[in-house]
MMTF fields as JSON, N, C-alpha, C and O atoms, coordinates in Angstrom:
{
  "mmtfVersion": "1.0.0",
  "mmtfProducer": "UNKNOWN",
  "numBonds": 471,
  "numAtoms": 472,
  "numGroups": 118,
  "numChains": 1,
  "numModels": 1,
  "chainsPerModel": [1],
  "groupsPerChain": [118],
  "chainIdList": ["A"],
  "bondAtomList": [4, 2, 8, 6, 12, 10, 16, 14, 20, 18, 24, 22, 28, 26, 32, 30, 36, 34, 40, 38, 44, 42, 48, 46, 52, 50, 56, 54, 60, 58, 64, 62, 68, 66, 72, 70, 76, 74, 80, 78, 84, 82, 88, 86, 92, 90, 96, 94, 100, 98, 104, 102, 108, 106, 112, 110, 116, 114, 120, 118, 124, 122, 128, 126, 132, 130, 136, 134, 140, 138, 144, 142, 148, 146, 152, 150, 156, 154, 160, 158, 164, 162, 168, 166, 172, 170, 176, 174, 180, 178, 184, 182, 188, 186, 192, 190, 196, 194, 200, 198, 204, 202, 208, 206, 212, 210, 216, 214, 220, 218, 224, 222, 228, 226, 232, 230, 236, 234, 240, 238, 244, 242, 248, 246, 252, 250, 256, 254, 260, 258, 264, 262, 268, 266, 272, 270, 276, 274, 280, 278, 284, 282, 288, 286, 292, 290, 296, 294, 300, 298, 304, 302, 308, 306, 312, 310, 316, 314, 320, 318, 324, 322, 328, 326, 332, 330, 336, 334, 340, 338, 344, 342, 348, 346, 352, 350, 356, 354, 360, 358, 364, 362, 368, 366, 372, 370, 376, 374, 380, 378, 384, 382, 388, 386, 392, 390, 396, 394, 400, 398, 404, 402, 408, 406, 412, 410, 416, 414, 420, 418, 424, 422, 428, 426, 432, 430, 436, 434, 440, 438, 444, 442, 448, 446, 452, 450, 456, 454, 460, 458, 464, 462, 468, 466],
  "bondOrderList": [1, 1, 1, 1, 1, 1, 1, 1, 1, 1, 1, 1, 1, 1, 1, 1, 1, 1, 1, 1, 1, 1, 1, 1, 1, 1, 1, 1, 1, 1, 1, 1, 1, 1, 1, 1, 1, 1, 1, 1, 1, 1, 1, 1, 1, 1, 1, 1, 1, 1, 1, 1, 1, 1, 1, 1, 1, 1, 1, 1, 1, 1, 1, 1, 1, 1, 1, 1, 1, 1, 1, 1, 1, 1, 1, 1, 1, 1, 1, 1, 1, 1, 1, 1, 1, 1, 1, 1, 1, 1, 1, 1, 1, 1, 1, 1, 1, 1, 1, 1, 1, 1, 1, 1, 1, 1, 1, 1, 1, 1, 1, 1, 1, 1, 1, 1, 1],
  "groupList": [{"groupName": "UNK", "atomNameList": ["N", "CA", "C", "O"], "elementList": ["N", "C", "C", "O"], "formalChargeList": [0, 0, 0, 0], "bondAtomList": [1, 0, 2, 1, 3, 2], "bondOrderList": [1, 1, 2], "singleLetterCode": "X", "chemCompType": "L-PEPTIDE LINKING"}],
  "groupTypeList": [0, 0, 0, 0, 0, 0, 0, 0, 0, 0, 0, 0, 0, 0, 0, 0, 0, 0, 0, 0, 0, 0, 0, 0, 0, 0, 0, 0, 0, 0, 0, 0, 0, 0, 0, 0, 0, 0, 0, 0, 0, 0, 0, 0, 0, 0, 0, 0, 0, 0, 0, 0, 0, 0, 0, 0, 0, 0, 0, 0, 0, 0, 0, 0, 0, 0, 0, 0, 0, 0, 0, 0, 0, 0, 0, 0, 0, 0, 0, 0, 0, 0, 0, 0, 0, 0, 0, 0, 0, 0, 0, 0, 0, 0, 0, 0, 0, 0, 0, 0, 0, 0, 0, 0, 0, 0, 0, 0, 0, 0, 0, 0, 0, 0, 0, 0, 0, 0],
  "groupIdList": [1, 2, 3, 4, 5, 6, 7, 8, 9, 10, 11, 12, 13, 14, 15, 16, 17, 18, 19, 20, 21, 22, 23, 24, 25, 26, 27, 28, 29, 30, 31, 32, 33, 34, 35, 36, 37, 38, 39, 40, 41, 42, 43, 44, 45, 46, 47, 48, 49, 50, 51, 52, 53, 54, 55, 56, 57, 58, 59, 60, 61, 62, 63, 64, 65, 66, 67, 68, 69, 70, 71, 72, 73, 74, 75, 76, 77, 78, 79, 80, 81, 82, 83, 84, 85, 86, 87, 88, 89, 90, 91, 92, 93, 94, 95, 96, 97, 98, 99, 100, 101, 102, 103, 104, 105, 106, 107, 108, 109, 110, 111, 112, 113, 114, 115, 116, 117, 118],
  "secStructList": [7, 7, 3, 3, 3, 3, 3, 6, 6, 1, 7, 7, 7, 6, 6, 7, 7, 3, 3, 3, 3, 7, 7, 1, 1, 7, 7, 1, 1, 1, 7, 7, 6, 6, 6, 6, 7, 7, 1, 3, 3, 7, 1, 6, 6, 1, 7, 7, 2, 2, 2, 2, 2, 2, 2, 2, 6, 6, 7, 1, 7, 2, 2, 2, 2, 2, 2, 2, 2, 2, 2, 2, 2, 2, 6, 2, 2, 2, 2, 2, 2, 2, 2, 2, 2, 2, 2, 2, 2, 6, 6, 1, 7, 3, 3, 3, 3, 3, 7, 7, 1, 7, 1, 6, 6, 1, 2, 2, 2, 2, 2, 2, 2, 2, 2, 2, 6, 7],
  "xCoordList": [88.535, 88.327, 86.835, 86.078, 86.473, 85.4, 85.344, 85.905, 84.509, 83.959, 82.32, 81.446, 82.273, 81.068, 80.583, 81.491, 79.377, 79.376, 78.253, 77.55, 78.334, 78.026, 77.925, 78.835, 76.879, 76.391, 77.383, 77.094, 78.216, 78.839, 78.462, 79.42, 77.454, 76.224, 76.076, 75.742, 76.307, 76.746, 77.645, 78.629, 77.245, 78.624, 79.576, 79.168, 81.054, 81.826, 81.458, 80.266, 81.974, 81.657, 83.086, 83.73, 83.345, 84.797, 85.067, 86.241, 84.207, 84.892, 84.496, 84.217, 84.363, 84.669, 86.105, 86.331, 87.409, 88.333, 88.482, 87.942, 89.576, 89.785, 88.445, 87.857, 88.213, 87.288, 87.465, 88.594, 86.495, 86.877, 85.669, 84.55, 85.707, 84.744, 84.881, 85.931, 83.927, 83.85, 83.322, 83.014, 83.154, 82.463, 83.447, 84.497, 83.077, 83.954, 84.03, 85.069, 82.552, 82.265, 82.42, 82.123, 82.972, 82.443, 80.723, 79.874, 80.721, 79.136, 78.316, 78.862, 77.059, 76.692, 75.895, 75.729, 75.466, 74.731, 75.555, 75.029, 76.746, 77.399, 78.095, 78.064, 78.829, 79.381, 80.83, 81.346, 81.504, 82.759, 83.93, 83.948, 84.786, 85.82, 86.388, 86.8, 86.7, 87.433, 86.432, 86.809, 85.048, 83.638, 83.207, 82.41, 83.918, 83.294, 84.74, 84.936, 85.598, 86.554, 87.437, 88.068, 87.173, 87.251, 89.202, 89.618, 90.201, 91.314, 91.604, 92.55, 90.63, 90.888, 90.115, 88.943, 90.5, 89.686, 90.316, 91.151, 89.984, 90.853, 89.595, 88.577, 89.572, 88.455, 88.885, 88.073, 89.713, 90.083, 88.871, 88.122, 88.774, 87.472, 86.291, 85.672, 85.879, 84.392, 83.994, 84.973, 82.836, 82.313, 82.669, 82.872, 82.766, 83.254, 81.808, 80.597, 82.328, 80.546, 80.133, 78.959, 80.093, 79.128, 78.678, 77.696, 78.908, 78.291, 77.275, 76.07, 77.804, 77.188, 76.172, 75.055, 76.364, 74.982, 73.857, 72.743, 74.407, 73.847, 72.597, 71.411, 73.413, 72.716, 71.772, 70.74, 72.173, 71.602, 70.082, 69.166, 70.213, 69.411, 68.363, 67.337, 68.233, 67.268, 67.2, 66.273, 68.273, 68.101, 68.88, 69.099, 69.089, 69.43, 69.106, 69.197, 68.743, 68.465, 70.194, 71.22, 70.006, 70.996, 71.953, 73.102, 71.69, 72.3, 72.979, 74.15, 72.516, 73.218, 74.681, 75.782, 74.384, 74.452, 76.285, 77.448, 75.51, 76.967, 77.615, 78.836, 76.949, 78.055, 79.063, 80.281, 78.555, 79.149, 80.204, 81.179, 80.337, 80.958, 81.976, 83.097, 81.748, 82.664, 83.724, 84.934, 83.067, 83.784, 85.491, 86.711, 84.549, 85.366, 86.6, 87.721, 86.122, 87.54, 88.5, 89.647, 88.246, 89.252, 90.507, 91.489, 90.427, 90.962, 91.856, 91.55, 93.154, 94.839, 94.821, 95.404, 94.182, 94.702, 92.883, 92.797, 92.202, 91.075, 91.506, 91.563, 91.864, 91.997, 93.09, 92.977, 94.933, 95.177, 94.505, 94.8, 93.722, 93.326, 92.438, 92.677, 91.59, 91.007, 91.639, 91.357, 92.725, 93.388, 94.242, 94.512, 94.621, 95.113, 93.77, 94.047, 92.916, 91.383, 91.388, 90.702, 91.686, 91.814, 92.582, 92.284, 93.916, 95.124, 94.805, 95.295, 93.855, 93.243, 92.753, 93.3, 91.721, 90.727, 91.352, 90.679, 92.424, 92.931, 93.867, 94.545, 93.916, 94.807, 93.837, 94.505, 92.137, 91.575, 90.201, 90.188, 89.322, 88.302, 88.181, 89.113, 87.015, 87.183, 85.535, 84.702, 85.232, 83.937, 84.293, 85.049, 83.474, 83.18, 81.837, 80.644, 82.713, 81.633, 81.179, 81.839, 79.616, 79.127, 78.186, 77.738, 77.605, 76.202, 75.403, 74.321, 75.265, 74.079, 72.85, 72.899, 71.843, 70.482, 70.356, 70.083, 70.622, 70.495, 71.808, 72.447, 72.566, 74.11, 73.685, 74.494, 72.364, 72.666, 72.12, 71.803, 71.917, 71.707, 72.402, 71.9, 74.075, 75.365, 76.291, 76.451, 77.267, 78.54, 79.527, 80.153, 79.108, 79.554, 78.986, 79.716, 77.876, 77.553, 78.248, 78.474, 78.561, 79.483, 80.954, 81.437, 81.449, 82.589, 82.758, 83.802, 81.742, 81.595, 81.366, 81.608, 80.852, 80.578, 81.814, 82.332, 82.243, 83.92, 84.996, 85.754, 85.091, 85.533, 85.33, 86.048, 84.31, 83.952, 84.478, 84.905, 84.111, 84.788, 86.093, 86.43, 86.976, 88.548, 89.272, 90.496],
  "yCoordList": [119.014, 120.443, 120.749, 120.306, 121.596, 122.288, 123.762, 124.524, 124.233, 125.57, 126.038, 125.969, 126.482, 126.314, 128.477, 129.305, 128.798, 130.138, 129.945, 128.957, 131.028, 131.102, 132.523, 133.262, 133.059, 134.081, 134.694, 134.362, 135.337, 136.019, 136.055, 136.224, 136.002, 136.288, 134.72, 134.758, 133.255, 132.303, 132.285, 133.025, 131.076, 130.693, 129.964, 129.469, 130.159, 129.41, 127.796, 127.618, 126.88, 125.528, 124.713, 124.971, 124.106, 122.9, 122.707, 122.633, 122.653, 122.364, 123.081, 122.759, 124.73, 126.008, 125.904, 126.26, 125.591, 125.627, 126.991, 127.652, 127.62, 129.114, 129.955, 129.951, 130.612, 131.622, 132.868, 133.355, 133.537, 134.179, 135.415, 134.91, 136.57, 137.717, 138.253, 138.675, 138.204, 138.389, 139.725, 140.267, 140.463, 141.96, 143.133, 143.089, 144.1, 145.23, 145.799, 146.039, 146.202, 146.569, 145.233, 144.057, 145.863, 144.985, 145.025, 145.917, 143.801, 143.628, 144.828, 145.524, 144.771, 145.742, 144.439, 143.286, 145.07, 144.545, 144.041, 143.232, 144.394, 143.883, 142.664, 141.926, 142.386, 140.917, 141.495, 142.134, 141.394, 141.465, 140.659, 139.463, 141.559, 140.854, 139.902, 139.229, 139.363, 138.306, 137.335, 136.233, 137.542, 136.342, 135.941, 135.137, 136.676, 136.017, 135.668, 136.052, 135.188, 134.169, 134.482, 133.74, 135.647, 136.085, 135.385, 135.608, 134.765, 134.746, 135.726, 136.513, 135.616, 136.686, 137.359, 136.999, 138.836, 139.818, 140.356, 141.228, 139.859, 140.286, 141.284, 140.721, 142.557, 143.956, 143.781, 143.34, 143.999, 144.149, 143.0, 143.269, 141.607, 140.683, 140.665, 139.604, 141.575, 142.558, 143.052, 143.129, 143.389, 144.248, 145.472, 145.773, 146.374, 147.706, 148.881, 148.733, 149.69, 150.357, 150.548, 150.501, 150.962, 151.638, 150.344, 150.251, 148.956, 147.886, 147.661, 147.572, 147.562, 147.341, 148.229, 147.75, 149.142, 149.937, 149.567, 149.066, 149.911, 149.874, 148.529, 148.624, 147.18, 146.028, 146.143, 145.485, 146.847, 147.04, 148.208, 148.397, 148.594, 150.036, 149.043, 149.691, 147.913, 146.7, 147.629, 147.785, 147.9, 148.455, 147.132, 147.262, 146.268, 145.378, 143.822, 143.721, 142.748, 141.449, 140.639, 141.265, 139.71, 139.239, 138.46, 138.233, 138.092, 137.488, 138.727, 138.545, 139.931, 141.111, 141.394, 141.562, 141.393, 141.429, 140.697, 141.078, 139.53, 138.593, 138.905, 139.025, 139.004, 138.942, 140.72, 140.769, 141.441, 142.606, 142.387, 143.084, 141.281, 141.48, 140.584, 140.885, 139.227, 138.171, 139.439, 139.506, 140.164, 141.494, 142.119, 142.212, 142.35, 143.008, 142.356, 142.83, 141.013, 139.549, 139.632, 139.266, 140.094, 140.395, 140.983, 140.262, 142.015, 143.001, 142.441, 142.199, 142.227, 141.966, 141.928, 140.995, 142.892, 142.904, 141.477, 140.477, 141.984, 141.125, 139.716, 138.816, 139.3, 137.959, 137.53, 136.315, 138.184, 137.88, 137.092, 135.937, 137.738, 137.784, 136.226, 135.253, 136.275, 134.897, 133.76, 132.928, 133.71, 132.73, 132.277, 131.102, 133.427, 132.739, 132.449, 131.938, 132.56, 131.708, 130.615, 129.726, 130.323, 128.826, 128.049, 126.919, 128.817, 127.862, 127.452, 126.405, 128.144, 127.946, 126.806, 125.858, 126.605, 126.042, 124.771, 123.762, 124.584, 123.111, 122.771, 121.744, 123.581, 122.495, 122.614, 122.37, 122.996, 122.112, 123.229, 124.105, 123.224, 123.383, 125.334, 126.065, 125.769, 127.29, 127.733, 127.109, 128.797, 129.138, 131.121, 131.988, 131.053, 132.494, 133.04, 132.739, 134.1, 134.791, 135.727, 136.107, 136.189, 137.41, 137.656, 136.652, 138.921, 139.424, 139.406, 139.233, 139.457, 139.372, 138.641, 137.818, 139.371, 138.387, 136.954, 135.867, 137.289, 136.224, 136.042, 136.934, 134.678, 134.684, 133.982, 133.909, 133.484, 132.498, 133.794, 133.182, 134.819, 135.867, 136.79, 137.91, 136.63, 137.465, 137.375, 136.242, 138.287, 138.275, 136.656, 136.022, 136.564, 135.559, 133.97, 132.994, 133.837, 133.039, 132.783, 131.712, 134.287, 134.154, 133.485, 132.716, 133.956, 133.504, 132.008, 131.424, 131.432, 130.238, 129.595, 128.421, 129.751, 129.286, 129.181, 128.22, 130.528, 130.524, 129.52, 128.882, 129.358, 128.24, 127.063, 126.51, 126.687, 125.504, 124.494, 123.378, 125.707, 125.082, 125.276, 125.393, 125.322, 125.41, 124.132, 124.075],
  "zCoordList": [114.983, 114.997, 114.936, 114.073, 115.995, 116.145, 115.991, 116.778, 114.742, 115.04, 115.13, 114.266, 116.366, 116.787, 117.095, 117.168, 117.187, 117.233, 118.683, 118.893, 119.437, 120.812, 121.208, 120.834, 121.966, 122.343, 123.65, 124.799, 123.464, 124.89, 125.767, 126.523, 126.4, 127.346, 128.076, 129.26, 127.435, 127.701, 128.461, 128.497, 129.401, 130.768, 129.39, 128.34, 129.946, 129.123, 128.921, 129.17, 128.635, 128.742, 128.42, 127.403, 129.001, 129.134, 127.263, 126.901, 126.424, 124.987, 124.183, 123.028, 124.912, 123.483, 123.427, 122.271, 124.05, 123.233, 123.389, 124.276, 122.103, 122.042, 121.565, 120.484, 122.678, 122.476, 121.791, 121.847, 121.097, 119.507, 120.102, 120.194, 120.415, 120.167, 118.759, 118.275, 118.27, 116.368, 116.378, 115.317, 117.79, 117.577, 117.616, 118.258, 116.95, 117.388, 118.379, 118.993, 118.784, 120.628, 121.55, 121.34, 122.589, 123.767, 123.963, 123.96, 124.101, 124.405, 125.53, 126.385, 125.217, 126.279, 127.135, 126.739, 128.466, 129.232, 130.337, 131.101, 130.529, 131.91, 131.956, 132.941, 130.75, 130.741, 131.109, 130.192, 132.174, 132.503, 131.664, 131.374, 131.399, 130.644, 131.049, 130.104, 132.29, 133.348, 133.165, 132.766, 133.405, 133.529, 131.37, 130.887, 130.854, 129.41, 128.987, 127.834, 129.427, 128.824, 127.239, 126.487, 127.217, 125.715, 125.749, 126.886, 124.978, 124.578, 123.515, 123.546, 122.466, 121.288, 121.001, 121.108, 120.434, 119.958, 119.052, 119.296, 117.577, 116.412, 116.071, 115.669, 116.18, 115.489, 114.028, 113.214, 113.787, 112.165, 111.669, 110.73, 112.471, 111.226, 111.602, 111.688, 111.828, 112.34, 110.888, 110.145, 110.335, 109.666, 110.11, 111.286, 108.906, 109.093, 109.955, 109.793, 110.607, 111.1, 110.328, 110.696, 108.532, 108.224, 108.046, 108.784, 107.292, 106.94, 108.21, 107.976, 109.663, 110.041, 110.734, 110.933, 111.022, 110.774, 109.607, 109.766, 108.592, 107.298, 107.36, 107.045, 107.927, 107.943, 109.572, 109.7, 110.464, 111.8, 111.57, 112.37, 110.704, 110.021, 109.376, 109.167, 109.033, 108.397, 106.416, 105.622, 106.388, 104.815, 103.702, 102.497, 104.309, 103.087, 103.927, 105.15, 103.07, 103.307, 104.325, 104.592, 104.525, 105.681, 104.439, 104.818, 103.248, 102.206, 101.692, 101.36, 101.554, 100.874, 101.673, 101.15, 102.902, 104.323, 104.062, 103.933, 104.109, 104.096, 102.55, 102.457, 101.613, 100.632, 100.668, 100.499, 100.813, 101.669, 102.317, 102.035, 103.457, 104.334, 104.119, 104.531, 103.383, 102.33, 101.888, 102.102, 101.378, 99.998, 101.24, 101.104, 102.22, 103.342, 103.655, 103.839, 103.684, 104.65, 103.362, 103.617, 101.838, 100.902, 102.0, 102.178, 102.549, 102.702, 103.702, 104.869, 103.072, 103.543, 105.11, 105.663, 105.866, 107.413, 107.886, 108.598, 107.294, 107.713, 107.082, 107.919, 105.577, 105.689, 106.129, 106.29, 106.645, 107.861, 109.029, 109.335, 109.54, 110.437, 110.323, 111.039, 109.459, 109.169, 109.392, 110.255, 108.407, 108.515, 109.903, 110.154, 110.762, 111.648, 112.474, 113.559, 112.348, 113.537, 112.499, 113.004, 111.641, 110.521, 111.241, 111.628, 111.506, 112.285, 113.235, 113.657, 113.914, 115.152, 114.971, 115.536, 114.232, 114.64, 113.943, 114.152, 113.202, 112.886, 114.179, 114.134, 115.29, 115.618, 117.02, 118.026, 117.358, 118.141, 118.243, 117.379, 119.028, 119.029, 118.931, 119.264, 118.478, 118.277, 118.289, 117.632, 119.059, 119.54, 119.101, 119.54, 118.27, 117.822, 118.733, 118.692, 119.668, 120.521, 119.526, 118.559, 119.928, 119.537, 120.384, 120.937, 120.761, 121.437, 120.496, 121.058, 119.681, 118.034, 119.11, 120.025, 118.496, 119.15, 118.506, 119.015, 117.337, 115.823, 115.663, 115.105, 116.19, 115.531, 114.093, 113.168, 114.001, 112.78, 111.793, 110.773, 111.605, 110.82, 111.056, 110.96, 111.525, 112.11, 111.513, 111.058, 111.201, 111.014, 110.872, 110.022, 112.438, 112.955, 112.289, 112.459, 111.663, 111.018, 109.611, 109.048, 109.152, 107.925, 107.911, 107.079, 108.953, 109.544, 109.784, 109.496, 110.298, 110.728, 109.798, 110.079, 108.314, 106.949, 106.26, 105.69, 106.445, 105.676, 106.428, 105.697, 107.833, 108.661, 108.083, 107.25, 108.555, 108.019, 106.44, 106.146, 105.836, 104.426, 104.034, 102.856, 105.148, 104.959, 105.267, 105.157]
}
């Protein structure tokens, strides 16, 4: 099992496996839904807008950031949601899309932390 995090904006590649959009929006900039490979789009395990505004607004550190958003995946329909990209990713490879400029200072980095140690 692989979980690996990857920029949407990326050509797919033969061993992302199930592909994961971790954003609430569709990306901007013209990435067609058919050409970015997306399989899943669970919104519910997105940061909520105001969090992410709030953290997009540069008013809190990227550690505040994540423990915020840790606080959020509490929440019954979001850690749902977690756990089945867990199931996922035990039974073979799993690529968390995001447009983030910075995935390793993203959402998606949190995600990929909480992955990891399951």
């Amino acid at each position: 099992m692989t979980v690996r995090v990857r920029r949407v904006y990326d050509p797919p590649e033969p061993d992302d496996g199930v592909r994961v959009l971790v954003d609430r929006l569709w990306p901007r900039g013209g990435v067609a839904k058919d050409a970015a490979h997306v399989d899943k789009w669970p919104k519910g395990l997105t940061p909520s807008t105001e969090l992410r505004r709030w953290y997009h607004a540069g008013e809190g550190s990227y550690e505040e950031f994540a423990e915020r958003y840790e606080a959020e995946l509490a929440d019954p329909e979001a850690a749902g949601l977690l756990d089945h990209v867990r199931e996922l990713a035990r039974r073979g490879d799993v690529t968390l899309l995001t447009a983030s400029k910075s995935p390793a200072e993203s959402h998606a980095s949190v995600l990929l932390r909480l992955l990891d140690g399951s």
